[in-house]
C-alpha positions as CSV (number, residue, x, y, z in Angstrom):
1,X,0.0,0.0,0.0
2,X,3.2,2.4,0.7
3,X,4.2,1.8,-2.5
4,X,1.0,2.9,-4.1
5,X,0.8,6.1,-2.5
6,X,4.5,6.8,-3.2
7,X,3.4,6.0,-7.0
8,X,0.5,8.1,-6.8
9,X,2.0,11.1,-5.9
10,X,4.6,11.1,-7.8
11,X,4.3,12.8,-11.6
12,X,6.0,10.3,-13.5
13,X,3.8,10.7,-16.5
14,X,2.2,7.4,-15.5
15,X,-1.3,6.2,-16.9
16,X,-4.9,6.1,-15.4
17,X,-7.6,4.5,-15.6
18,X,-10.9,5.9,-15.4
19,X,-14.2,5.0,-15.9
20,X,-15.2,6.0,-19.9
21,X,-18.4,7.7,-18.5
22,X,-16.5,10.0,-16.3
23,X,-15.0,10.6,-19.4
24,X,-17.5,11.5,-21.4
25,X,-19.2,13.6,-18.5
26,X,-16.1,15.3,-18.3
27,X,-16.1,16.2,-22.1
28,X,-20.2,17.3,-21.7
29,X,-19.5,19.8,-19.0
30,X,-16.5,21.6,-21.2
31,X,-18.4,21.4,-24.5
32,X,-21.3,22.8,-22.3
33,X,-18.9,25.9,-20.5
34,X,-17.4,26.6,-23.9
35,X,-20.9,27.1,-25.8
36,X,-21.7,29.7,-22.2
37,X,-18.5,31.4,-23.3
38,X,-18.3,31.5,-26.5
39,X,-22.1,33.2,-26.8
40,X,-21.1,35.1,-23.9
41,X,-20.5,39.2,-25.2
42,X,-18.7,41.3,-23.5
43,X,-21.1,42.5,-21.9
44,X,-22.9,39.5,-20.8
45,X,-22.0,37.4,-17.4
46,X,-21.7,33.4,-17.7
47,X,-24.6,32.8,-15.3
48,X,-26.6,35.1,-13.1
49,X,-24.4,35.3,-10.4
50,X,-20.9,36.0,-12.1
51,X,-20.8,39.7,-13.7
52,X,-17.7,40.2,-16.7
53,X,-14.5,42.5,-15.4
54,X,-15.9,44.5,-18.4
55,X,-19.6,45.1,-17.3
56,X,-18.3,45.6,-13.9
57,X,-15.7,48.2,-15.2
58,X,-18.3,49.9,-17.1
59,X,-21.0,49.6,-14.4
60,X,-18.7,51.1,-11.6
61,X,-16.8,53.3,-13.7
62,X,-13.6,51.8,-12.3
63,X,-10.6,50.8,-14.8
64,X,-9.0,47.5,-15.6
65,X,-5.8,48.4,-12.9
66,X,-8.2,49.1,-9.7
67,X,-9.6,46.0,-10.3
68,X,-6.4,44.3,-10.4
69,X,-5.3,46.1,-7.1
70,X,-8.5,44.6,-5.1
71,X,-7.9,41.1,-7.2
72,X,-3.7,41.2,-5.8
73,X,-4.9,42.7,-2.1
74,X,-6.7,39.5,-1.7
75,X,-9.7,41.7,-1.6
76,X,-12.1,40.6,-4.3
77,X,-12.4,36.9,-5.6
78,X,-12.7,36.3,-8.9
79,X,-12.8,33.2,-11.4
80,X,-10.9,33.5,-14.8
81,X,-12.3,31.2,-17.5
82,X,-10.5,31.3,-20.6
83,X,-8.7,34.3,-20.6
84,X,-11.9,36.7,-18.9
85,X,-12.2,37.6,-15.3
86,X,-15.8,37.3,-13.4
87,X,-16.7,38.6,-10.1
88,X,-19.5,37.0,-8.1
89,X,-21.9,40.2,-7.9
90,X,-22.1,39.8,-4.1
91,X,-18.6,40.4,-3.7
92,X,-18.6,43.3,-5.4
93,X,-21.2,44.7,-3.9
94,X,-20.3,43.8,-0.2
95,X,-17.0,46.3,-1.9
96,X,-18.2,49.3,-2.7
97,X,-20.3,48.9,0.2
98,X,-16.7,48.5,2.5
99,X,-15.9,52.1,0.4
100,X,-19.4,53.5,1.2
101,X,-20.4,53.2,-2.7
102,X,-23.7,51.1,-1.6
103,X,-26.6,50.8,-4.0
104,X,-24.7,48.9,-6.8
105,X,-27.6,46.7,-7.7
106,X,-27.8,47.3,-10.6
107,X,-25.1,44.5,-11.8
C-alpha cells in the first residue's frame, strides 16, 4: 500500500484508468462551458451570479488596474475562465459597500 501512495503522488507521467463515462461527463461539462462562453458578449455574465471584469468596469466606472489592485490585495475573488475575469456580484457589492459606494444593484 506504501508503495501505491508513493506512485500516486509522484508525476512520472504514468497512466490512469478511469471510468469511460466520467470521461465522457467530463467532455459534456466543457463542450457545455465553452458554448456559455463562446455566446457570452462582452457584456454578458456566464450565469446570473458572475458579472464580466468588463460590465463591472463599465457599471462602476472603475478601470482594468483598480480591479487588479483589489484582485492582488486579496480583496475581491474572482474566477478566470479562458482568458476573462468574473466577479461573483455579491462580492462586489459587499466592496463598494466596505468604500461607502452602496446601492450597486444594478449589476
Amino acid at each position: 500500500m506504501e508503495q501505491f501512495k508513493k506512485h500516486r503522488t509522484n508525476s512520472d507521467n504514468s497512466l490512469i484508468l478511469v471510468p469511460q463515462a466520467f470521461l465522457d461527463s467530463l467532455e459534456a461539462t466543457q463542450k457545455e462551458i465553452l458554448e456559455k462562453l463562446n455566446s457570452t458578449t462582452k457584456k454578458e455574465s456566464v450565469t446570473g451570479e458572475y458579472v464580466s471584469e468588463t460590465l463591472a468596469k463599465e457599471q462602476l466606472g472603475k478601470k482594468t488596474t483598480w480591479f487588479w489592485e483589489q484582485r492582488k490585495k486579496g480583496v475581491l475573488p474572482y474566477v478566470k475562465v479562458g482568458g476573462k475575469v468574473f466577479y461573483h456580484k455579491k462580492d462586489i457589492i459587499q466592496l463598494f459597500e466596505q468604500f461607502g459606494k452602496g446601492g450597486q444593484d444594478e449589476l
